[in-house]
C-alpha positions in Angstrom: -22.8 93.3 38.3 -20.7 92.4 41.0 -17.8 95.4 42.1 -15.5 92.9 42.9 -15.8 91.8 39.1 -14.0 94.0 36.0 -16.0 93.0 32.9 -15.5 95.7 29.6 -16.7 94.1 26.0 -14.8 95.8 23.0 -15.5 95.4 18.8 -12.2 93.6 18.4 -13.4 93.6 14.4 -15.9 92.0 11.9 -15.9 88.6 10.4 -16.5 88.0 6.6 -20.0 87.6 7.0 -19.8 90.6 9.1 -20.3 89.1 12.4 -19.1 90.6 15.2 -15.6 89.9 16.7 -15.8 90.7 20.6 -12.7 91.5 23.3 -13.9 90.6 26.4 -11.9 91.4 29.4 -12.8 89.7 32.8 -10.8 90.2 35.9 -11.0 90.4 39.9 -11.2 93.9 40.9 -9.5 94.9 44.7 -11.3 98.2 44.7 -8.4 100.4 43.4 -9.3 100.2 39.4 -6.3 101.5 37.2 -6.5 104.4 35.9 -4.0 103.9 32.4 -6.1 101.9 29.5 -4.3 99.7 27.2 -3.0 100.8 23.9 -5.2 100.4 21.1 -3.8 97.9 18.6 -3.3 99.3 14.8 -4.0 96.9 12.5 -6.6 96.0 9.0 -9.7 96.0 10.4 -8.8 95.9 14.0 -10.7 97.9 16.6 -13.4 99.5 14.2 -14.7 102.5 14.9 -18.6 102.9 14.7 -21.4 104.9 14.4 -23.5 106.6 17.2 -27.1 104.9 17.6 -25.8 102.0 15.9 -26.3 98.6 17.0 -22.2 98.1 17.7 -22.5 101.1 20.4 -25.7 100.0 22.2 -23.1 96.8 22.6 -19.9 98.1 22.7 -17.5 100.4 24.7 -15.9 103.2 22.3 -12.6 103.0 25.0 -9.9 99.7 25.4 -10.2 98.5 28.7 -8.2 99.3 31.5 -4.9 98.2 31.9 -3.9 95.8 35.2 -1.0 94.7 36.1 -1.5 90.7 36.0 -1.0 87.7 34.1 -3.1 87.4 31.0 -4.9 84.2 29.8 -5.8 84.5 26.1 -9.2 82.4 25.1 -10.0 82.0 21.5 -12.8 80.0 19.8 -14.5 79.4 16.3 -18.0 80.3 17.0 -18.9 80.6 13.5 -17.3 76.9 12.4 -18.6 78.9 8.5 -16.4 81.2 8.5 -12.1 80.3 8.6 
């Protein structure tokens, strides 16, 4: 991956059919990364934890990302068009 690209991928939650729910954070990196991670959100169902040598941790980062100081832009789609 390239270093001037921040990419971390969280379990946001599960669907009902138990599909995953991903968090992906993409942004520019300027070669000083951040040390402070964002707050982890409390909420039903939100930010799961999961098991070691489960499928969720070979996919997963157990931490929240770290936290820059920029503008956000929030994406959100139905990939499972099934499931409301």
């Amino acid at each position: 991956m390239n270093e001037e690209i921040y990419f971390h991928r969280e379990l946001l939650g599960y669907s009902k059919e138990m599909r995953f729910m991903e968090l992906i954070t993409i942004t520019g990196n300027d070669g000083s990364l951040p040390t402070e991670r964002e707050d982890k959100i409390d909420g039903p169902g939100l930010f799961p934890e999961f098991k070691t040598g489960s499928n969720e941790e070979k996919i997963f980062s157990h931490e929240r990302c770290l936290k820059f100081e920029k503008p956000v832009v929030f994406f959100s789609a139905r990939v499972h068009p099934g499931e409301v």
